[in-house]
C-alpha positions as CSV (number, residue, x, y, z in Angstrom):
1,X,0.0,0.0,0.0
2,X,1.0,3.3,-1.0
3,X,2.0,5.7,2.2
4,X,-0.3,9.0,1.8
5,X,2.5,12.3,2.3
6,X,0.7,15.1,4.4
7,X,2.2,18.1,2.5
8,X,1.6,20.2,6.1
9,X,4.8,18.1,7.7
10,X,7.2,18.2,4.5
11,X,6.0,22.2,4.2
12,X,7.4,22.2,8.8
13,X,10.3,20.2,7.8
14,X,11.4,21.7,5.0
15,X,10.8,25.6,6.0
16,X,12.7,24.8,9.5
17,X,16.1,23.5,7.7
18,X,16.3,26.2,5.0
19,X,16.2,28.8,8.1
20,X,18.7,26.6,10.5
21,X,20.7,26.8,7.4
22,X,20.3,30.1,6.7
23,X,20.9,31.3,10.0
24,X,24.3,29.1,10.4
25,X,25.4,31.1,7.4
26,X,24.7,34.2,8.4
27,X,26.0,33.8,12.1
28,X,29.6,31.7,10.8
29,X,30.6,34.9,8.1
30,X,29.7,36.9,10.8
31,X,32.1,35.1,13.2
32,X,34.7,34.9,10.5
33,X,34.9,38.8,9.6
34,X,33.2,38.0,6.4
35,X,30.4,41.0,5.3
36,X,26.9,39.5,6.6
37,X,23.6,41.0,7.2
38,X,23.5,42.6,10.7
39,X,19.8,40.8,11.4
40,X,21.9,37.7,12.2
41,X,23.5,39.0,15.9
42,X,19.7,39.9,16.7
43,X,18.0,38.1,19.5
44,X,15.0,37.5,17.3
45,X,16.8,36.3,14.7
46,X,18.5,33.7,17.4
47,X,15.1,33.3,18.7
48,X,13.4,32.0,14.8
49,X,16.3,29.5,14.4
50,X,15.5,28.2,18.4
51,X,11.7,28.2,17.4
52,X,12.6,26.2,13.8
53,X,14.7,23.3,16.0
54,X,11.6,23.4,18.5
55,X,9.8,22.8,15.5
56,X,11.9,19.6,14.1
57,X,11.6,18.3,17.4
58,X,7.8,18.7,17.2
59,X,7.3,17.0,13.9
60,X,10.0,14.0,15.2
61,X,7.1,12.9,17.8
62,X,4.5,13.6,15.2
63,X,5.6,11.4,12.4
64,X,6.2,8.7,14.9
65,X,2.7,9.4,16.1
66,X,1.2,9.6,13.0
67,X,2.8,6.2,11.9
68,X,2.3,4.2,14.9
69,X,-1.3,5.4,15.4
70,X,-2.1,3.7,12.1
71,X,0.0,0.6,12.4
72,X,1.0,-1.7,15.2
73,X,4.3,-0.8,16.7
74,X,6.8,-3.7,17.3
75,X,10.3,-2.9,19.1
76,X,12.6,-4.5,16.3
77,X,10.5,-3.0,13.9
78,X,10.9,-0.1,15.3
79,X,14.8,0.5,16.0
80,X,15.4,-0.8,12.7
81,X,13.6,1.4,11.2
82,X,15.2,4.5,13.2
83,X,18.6,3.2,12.8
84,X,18.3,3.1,8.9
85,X,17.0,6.7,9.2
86,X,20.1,7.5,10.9
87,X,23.1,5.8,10.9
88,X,23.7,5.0,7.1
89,X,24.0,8.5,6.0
90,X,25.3,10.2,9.3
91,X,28.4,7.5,8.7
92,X,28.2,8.3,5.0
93,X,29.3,11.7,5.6
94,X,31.4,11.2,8.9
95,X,34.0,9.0,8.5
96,X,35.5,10.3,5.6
97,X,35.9,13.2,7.5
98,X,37.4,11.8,10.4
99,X,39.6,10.1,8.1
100,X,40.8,13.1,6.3
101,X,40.7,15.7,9.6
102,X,42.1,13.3,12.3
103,X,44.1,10.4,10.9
104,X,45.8,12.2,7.6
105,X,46.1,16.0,9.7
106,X,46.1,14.8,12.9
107,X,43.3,16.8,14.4
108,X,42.1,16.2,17.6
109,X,45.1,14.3,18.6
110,X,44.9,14.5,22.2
111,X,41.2,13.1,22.0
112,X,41.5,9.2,23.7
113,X,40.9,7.2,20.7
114,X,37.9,5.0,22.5
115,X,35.4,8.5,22.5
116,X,35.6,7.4,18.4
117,X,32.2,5.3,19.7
118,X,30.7,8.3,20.7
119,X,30.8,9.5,17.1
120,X,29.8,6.3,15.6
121,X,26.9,6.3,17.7
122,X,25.8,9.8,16.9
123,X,26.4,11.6,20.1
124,X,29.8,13.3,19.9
125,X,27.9,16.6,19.1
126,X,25.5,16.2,22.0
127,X,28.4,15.0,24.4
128,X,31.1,17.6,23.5
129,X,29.8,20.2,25.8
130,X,30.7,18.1,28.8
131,X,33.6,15.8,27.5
132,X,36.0,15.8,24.4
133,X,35.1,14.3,21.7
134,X,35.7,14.0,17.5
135,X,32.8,15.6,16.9
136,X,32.3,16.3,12.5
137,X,28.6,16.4,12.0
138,X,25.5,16.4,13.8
139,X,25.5,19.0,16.2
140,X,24.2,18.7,19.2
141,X,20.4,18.1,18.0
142,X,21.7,14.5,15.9
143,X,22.3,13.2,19.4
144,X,19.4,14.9,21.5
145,X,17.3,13.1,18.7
146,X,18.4,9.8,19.1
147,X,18.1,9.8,22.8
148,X,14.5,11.2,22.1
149,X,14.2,8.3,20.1
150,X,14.7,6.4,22.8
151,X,12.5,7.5,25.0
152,X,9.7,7.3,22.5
153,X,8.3,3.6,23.5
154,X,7.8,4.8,26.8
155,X,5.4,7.5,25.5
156,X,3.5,4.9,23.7
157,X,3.7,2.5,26.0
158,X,2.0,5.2,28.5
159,X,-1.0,5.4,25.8
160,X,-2.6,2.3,26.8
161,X,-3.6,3.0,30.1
162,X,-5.9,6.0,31.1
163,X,-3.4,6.9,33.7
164,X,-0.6,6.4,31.3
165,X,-1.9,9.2,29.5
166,X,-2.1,11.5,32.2
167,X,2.0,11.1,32.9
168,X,2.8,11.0,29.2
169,X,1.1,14.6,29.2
170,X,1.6,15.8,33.2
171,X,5.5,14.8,32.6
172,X,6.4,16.7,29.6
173,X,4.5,19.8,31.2
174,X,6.2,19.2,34.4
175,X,9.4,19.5,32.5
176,X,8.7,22.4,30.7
177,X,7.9,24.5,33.7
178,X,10.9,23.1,36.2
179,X,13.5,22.7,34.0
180,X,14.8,26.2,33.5
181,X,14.9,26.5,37.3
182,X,16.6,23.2,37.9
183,X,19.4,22.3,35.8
184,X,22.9,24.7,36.8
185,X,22.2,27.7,35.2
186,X,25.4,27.2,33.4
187,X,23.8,24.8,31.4
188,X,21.4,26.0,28.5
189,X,18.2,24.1,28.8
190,X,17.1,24.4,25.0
191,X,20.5,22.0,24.1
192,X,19.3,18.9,26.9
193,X,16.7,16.1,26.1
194,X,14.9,17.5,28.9
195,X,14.2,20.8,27.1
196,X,13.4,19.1,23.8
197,X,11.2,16.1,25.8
198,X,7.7,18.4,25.7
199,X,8.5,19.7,22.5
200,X,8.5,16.0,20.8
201,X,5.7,14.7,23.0
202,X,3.5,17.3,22.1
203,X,4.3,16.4,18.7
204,X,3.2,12.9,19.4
205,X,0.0,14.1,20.1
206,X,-0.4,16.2,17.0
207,X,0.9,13.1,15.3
208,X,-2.4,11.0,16.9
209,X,-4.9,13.7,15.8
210,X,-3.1,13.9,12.1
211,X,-3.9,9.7,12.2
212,X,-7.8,10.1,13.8
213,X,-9.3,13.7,13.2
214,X,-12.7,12.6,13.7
215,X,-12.2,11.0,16.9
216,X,-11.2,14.3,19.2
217,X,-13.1,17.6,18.3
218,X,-11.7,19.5,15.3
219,X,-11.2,22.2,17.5
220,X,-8.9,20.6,20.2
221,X,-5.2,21.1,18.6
222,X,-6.1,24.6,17.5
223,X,-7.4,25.3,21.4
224,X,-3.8,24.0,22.3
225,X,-2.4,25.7,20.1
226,X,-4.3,29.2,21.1
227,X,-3.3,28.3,24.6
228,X,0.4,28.0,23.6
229,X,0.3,31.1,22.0
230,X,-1.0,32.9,24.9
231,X,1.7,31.1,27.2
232,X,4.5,32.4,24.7
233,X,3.2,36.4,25.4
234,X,2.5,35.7,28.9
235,X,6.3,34.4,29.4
236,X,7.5,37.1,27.3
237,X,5.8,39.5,29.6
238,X,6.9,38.1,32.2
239,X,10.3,38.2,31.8
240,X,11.0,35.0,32.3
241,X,13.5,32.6,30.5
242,X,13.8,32.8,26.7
243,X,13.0,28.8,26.8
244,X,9.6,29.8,27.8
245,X,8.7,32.1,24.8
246,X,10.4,30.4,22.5
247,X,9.3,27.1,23.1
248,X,5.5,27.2,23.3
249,X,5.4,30.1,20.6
250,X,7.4,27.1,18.3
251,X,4.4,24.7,19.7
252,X,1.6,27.2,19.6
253,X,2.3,27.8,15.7
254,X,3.1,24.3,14.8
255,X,-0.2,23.4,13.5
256,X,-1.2,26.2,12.0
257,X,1.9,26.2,9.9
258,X,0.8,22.4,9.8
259,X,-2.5,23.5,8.0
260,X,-0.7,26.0,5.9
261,X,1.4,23.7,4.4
262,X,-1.5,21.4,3.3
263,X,-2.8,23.8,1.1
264,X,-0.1,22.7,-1.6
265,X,-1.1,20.6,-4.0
266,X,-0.2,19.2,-7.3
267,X,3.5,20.4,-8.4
268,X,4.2,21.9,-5.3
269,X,3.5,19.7,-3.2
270,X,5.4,16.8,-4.7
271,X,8.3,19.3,-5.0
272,X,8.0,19.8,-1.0
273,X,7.9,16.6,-0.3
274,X,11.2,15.6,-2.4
275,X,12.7,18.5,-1.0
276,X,11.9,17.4,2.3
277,X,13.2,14.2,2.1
278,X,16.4,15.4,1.2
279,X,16.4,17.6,4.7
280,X,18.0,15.2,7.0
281,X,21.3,15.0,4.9
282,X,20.9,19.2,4.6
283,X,21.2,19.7,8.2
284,X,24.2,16.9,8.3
285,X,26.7,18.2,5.8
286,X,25.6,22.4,5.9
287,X,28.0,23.6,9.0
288,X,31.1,22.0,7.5
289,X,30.8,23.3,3.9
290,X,30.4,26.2,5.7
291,X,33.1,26.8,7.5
292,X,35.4,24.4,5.5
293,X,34.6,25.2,1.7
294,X,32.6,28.8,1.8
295,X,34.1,30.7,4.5
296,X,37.8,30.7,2.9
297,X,36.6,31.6,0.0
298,X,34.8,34.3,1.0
299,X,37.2,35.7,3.4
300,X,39.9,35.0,0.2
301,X,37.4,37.5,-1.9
302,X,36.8,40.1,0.8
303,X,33.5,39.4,-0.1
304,X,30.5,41.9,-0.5
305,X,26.8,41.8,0.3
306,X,26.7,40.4,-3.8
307,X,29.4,37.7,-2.9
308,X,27.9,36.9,0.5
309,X,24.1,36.6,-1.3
310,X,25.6,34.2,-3.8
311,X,27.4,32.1,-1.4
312,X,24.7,31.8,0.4
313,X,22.3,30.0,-2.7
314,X,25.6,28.4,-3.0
315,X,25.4,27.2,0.4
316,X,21.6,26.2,-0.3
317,X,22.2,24.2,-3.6
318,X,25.7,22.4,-2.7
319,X,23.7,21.1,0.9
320,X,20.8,19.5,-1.0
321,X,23.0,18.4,-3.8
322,X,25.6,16.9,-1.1
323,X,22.3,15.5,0.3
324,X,20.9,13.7,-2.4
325,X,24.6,12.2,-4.2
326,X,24.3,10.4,-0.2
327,X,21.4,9.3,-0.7
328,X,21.9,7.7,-4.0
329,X,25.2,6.6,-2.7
330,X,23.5,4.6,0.1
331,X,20.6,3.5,-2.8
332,X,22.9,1.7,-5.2
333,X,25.6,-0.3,-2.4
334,X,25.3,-3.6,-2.8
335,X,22.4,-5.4,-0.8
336,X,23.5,-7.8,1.7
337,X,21.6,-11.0,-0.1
């Protein structure tokens, strides 16, 4: 059976990456001297990339939501299928890297050799800002992810059970309102699993009303959303911790942008959805080209605002290009018979 695409979740997926990429561009020839749009140093500019990861967290919970609302979920079916959406292309990309940056230069040479599994497992990025590491790729969000990933049977598991339910919703809310004032304040809550925890259970749920519309009233995930909205401006107001505002304003316009995006049809909506399949590898490979391959260049040119424009579609094209030669890469290797 053919899977039906929801247009809304490519549209999230694929209008959060261009900005996370955007951003990163803007901020690194900033960093490196290199003329860049003063918008990037703003707060709210830093506050629409934090709102765009909130977002990818978000539609994490709801395509696992979506997909296990509809079919019945099964643990090796399960890690299989989030390993493959992983670890063949993260690996793809890292360990030429490493080869190149640490065994031919000698990078990171005082970096134990064992903290190599931390990369092969996907958490170097997470991990780094507490221990050394060989981190490439990833970022901190690759690894955040897969421990989300991990937690996600436990959400579903808490589904089948009236008082199950409760936690899976009281404990994500619970987080969001303690976390900020637990965790050292050296430590920047929106990076942890525990910041990104309501974020992708929330999405969970928006993933179980995608799946059965008519079985909670139409009007429940735009209520939450309303209410989320409201929490944003209150927070704001308030003064409180950028978390707050950023967070449920990403939450509160998640399905909205949801139903926006499935207004595409035809053309463009097939476009967005190969686009958006092609996002993962994007957000893999975009920080290294640019800091490794645009950045010199730039800096080489004593770029202009007409430079910095073009490296920036440059920056665009060669991600999703890079993205998609992985892809077909990891579509053509042999199949173990």
């Amino acid at each position: 059976m053919q899977r039906k695409t929801l247009p809304g979740l490519d549209g999230i997926r694929l209008a959060a990456i261009l900005w996370i990429v955007v951003y990163h561009f803007g901020v690194e020839t900033t960093s490196a001297g290199v003329f860049s749009p003063g918008f990037f140093t703003t707060t709210f500019c830093a506050a629409l990339v934090q709102v765009a990861v909130f977002w990818m967290t978000a539609l994490s919970g709801a395509c696992l939501g979506l997909k296990y609302a509809r079919t019945p979920w099964h643990l090796p079916e399960y890690a299989k299928s989030r390993f493959l959406a992983i670890y063949p292309l993260f690996w793809l990309f890292f360990f030429p890297l490493f080869l190149y940056s640490d065994v031919l230069h000698h990078n990171n040479a005082g970096v134990a050799p064992w903290r190599l599994i931390f990369s092969a497992a996907g958490l170097d990025g997470y991990l780094q800002a507490w221990t050394p590491t060989f981190y490439k790729i990833g970022e901190w969000y690759l690894g955040c992810q897969i421990l989300l990933y991990c937690l996600f049977p436990l959400l579903l598991l808490a589904r089948r059970s009236r008082a199950g339910r409760v936690l899976a919703v009281l404990v994500p809310a619970l987080l969001w309102a303690a976390v900020p004032f637990v965790l050292p304040a050296t430590v920047d809550v929106y990076h942890t699993v525990c910041g990104q925890l309501p974020a992708f259970a929330l999405g969970t749920l928006f993933g179980r009303w995608m799946a059965a519309p008519d079985s909670c009233p139409r009007a429940l995930p735009w209520g939450v959303s309303a209410e989320l909205v409201c929490l944003a401006g209150v927070a704001a107001a308030a003064g409180l911790p950028d978390y707050y505002t950023t967070s449920a304003a990403a939450l509160g316009l998640f399905w909205p942008a949801f139903a926006l995006g499935q207004l595409l049809r035809g053309v463009a909506a097939a476009a967005a959805h190969r686009a958006a399949r092609l996002c993962y590898g994007v957000y893999l490979v975009h920080h290294v080209g640019i800091t490794l391959v645009l950045i010199p260049r730039l800096q080489a040119a004593q770029a202009g605002p007409a430079l910095w424009a073009a490296g920036l579609v440059l920056c665009l094209a060669g991600a999703f290009a890079a993205a998609w030669v992985g892809q077909w890469i990891l579509k053509h290797l042999p199949a173990k018979r």
